[in-house]
Each structure stands twice: as structure tokens, then as C-alpha cells.
GUKE-291079 format. One record per residue (C-alpha): x, y, z; residue in one letter. Coordinates in steps of 0.5 Angstrom, whole numbers, plus 500, padded with zeros to 3 digits. Layout:
# residues N
XYZa;...
END
This chain:
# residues 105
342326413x;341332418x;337338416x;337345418x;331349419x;332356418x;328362420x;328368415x;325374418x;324381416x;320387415x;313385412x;315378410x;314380402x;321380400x;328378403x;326374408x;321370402x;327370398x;331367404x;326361405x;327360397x;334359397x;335355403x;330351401x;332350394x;339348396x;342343392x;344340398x;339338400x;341340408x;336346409x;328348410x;328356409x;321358413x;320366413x;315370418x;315378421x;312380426x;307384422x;306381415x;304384410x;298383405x;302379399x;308377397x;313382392x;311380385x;318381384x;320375389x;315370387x;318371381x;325369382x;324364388x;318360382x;324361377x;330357383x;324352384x;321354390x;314350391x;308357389x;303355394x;309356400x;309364397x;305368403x;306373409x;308369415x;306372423x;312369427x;306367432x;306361427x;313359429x;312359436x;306354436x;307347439x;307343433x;311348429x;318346427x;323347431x;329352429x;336350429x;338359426x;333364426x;336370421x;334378421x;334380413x;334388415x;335392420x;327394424x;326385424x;333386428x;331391433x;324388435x;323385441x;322376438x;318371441x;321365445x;324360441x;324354443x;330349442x;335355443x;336356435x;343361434x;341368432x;344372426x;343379423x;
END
């Protein structure tokens, strides 16, 4: 079974774009990885989606602020989606991402 790999992107990554990796992760189907990053991540995970994404299953050792840089290291997975979760993450100027993943807002 083929697995996408989805890039979740927003302000910070504390929140919505965490909540996203979660969800995508924990897809019953099976046919997700949920990773999330911002340009300018923030110091900790919003104690509010920690909660939610431990309560979907989520592994809590996974639950940190992400820099995008770490997604465009040679030995990073490659993305197949990359979606913005909020309007500054849509407006920034991203890295290249190699694969050539399809972009949404």
C-alpha cells in the first residue's frame, strides 16, 4: 500500500499545523504521514493540541515546533502534498521542495 507524505505548514507550528501531522498520521487508513514545520517555529507545542492529538493516538515524542529546513535536508522524506493552514504560512516565500509535491492553501 502506497503512503502519502503530507507537509502541514503554519504560523509557529504550535497548533493547526501539529493537529494536521496528527490527524494524517493517525488516519485509519493507514495511507498518510502528517509531518508539520513553519519557517519560524515556536518554543513549544499549544497545550491544547497536545492534548487532542495524544487523545487521536498521536505518538507525544513527535509533539515539538518544527523549521521547515529540516524538510529540505537530503535525508528528509520526501513530500508528495505540502498544505498551508493559515494565511501568513500561505503568503511566505517556501523552500524548494524536492519531488515536485502538489501545493494547497
Amino acid at each position: 500500500m502506497r503512503q502519502y507524505i503530507i507537509l502541514f505548514l503554519c504560523t509557529h507550528n504550535s497548533a493547526r499545523s501539529v493537529l494536521g501531522e496528527a490527524l494524517a498520521s493517525t488516519h485509519s487508513s493507514g495511507k498518510f504521514v502528517g509531518y508539520s514545520a513553519d519557517s519560524t517555529p515556536g518554543t513549544s507545542v499549544n497545550p491544547f493540541a497536545r492534548e487532542l492529538a495524544i487523545e487521536m493516538g498521536y505518538d507525544e515524542s513527535k509533539l515539538r515546533s518544527k523549521s521547515w529546513d529540516e524538510y529540505g535536508l537530503p535525508d528528509a522524506p520526501k513530500m508528495d502534498f505540502i498544505i498551508t493552514v493559515c494565511d501568513n504560512a500561505a503568503g511566505e516565500q517556501c523552500p524548494f521542495w524536492p519531488g515536485k509535491p502538489a501545493t494547497a492553501h
